[in-house]
C-alpha positions as CSV (number, residue, x, y, z in Angstrom):
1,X,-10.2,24.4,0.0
2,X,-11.1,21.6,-2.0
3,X,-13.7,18.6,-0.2
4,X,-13.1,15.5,-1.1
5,X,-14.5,12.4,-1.1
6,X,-12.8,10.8,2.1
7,X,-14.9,13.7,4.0
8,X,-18.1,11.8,2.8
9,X,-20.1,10.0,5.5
10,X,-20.4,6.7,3.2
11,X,-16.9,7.1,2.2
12,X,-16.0,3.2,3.2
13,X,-18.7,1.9,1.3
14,X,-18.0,4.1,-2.0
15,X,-14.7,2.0,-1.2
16,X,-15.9,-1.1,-0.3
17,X,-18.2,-1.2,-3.8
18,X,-15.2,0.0,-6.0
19,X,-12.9,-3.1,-4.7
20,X,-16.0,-6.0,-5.1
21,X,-16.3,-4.7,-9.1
22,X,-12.9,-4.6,-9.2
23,X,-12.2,-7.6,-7.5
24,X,-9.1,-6.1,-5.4
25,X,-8.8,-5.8,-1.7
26,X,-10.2,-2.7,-0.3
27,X,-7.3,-1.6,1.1
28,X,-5.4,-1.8,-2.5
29,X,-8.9,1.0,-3.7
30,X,-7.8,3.6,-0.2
31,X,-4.4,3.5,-0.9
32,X,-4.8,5.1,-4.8
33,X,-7.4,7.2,-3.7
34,X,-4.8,9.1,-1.3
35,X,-2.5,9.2,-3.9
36,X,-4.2,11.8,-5.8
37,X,-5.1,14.3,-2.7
38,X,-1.5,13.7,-1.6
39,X,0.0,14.5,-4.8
40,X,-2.0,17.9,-5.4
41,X,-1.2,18.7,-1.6
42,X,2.4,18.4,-2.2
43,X,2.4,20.4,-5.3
44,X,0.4,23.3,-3.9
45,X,3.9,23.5,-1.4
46,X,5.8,24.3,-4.2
């Protein structure tokens, strides 16, 4: 099985840095990071 990086301890700060350079809301970063482990779960179900 794959780890990713939403298993990491510092997780919400690798989060919280990507959406101050970005200058987007943090929860805008979460949401397309899951889109990507979501998408390959669904996939592998094929």
């Amino acid at each position: 099985m794959a780890d990713y990086l939403h298993n990491h301890p510092q997780f919400a700060d690798l989060l919280r840095i990507v959406a101050e350079a970005q200058g987007i809301d943090v929860l805008l970063v979460e949401k397309d990071y899951w889109i990507m482990p979501v998408s390959m779960a669904s996939s592998s179900e094929d």
